[in-house]
KEMIFI-79231 format. One record per residue (C-alpha): x, y, z. Coordinates in Angstrom, 1 decimal. Layout:
N
X, Y, Z
...
***
This chain:
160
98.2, 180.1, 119.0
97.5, 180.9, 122.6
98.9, 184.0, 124.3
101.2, 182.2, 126.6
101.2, 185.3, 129.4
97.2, 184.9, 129.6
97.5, 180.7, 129.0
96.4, 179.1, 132.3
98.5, 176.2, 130.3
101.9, 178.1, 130.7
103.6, 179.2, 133.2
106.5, 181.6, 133.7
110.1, 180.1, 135.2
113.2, 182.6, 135.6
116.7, 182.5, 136.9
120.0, 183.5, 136.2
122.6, 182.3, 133.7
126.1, 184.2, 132.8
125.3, 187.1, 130.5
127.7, 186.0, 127.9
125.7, 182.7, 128.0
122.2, 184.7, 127.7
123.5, 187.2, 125.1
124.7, 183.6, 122.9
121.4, 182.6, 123.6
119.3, 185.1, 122.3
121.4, 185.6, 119.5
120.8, 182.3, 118.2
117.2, 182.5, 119.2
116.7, 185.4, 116.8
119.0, 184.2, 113.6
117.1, 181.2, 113.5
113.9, 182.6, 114.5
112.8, 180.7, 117.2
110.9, 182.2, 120.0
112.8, 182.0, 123.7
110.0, 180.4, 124.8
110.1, 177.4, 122.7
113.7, 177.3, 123.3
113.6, 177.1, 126.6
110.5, 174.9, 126.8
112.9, 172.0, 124.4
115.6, 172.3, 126.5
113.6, 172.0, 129.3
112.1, 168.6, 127.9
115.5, 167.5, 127.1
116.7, 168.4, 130.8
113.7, 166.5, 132.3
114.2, 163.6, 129.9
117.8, 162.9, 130.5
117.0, 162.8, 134.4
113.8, 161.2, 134.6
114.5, 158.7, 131.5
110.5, 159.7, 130.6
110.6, 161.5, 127.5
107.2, 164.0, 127.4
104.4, 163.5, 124.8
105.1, 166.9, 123.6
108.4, 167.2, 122.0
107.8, 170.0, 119.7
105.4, 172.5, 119.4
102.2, 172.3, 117.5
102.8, 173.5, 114.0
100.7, 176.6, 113.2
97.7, 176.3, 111.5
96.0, 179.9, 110.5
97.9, 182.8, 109.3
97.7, 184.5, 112.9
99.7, 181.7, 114.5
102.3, 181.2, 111.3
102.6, 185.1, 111.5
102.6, 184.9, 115.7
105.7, 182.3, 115.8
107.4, 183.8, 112.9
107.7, 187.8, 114.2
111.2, 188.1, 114.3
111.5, 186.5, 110.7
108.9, 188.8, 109.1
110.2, 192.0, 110.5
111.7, 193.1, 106.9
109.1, 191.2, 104.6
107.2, 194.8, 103.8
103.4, 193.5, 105.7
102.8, 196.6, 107.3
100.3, 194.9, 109.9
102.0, 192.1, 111.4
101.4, 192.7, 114.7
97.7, 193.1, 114.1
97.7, 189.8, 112.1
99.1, 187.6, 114.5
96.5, 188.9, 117.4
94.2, 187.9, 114.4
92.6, 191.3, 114.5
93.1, 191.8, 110.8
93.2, 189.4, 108.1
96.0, 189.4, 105.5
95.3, 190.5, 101.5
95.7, 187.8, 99.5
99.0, 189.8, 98.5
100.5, 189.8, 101.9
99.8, 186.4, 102.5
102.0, 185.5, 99.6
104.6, 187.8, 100.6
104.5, 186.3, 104.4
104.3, 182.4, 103.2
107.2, 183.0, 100.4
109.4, 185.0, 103.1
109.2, 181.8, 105.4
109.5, 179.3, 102.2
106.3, 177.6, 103.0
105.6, 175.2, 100.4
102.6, 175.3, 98.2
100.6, 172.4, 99.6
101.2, 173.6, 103.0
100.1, 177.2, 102.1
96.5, 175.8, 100.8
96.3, 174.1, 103.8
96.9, 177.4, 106.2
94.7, 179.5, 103.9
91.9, 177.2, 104.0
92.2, 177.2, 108.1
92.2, 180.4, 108.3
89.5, 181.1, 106.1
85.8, 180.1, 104.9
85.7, 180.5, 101.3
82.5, 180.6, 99.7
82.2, 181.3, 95.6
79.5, 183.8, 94.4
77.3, 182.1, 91.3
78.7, 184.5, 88.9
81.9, 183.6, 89.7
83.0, 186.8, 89.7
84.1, 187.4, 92.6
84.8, 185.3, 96.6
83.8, 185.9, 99.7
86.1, 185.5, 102.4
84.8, 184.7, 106.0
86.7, 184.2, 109.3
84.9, 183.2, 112.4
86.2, 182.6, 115.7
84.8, 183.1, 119.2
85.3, 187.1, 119.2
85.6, 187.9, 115.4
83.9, 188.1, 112.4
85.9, 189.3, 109.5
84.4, 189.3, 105.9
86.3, 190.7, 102.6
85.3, 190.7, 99.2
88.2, 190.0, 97.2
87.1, 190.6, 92.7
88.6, 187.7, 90.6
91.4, 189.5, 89.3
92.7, 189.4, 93.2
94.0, 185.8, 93.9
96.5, 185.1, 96.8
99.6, 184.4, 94.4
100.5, 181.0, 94.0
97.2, 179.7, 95.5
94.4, 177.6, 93.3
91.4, 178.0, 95.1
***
C-alpha cells in the first residue's frame, strides 16, 4: 500500500465542516476502523456520482494483499492486539513471526483461506531438503528480509 502523502496518485483536499459534524466523523472512522482517507475518498465518489450520474471504476479500495498493507489499513484496529512492532510492519521494515501474524490476522477475523493467500504474498517460501526447517524470503525494490524459522515454529493456523 502506497504512502498516500508521497503518492503522486493522491492528492490532499481540506475544508471546513461543523466540529460536531467532524468530531461524529472521526468517531465512527475509528470504531469501525476505517481510515479518514478512505472515508472521505467513498463519499467523495458517491458525491461525484450522484451529480455527474458517472459512477467511477474505483469504488472501493484495493483489498490488501501483504501483511504491511493488511497491518497499514488496519492501525487503529491492531492498537491492543499485543504486536509490539506495528508500525514498523506496515512500513514493511520488519517482517511479522509467524506468531504475530496469527495474532494480527485472528484480531481482524481474517479467514483461513484468505490468510494463506496474504502469507504467501508476502513471502517466498522455500523448504530446506531435510525438511527441518523453512526459509522465509521477502523481496521488494528496497528490501531483503530472510528468517529462518525451525519446524516446531509454524504461523498458527497456517498449512504450508
Amino acid at each position: 500500500m502506497t504512502d498516500r502523502r508521497r503518492s503522486d496518485d493522491y492528492k490532499q483536499v481540506s475544508g471546513y465542516i461543523p466540529i460536531d459534524l467532524a468530531r461524529e466523523f472521526k468517531s465512527i472512522c475509528a470504531r469501525e476502523g476505517v481510515s479518514q482517507s478512505d472515508a472521505l475518498e467513498e463519499m467523495t465518489r458517491e458525491w461525484l456520482a450522484k451529480r455527474t450520474g458517472v459512477h467511477s471504476v474505483k469504488t472501493e479500495p484495493a483489498r490488501p494483499k501483504t501483511i504491511a498493507e493488511v497491518v497499514q489499513v488496519n492501525m487503529t484496529k491492531l492498537k491492543g492486539c499485543g504486536v509490539k512492532n506495528l508500525r514498523a510492519i506496515a512500513k514493511a521494515e520488519v517482517l511479522p513471526t509467524p506468531g504475530d501474524f496469527a495474532i494480527i490476522t485472528s484480531a481482524l477475523g481474517i479467514p483461513e483461506e484468505e490468510r494463506k493467500i496474504i502469507w504467501q504474498e508476502t513471502f517466498k517460501i522455500s523448504v530446506f531438503s531435510d525438511l527441518r526447517s523453512v526459509n522465509i524470503c521477502k523481496e521488494s525494490e528496497s528490501i531483503k528480509d530472510e528468517h529462518e524459522y525451525s519446524s516446531d515454529i509454524e504461523p498458527t493456523g497456517l498449512e504450508l
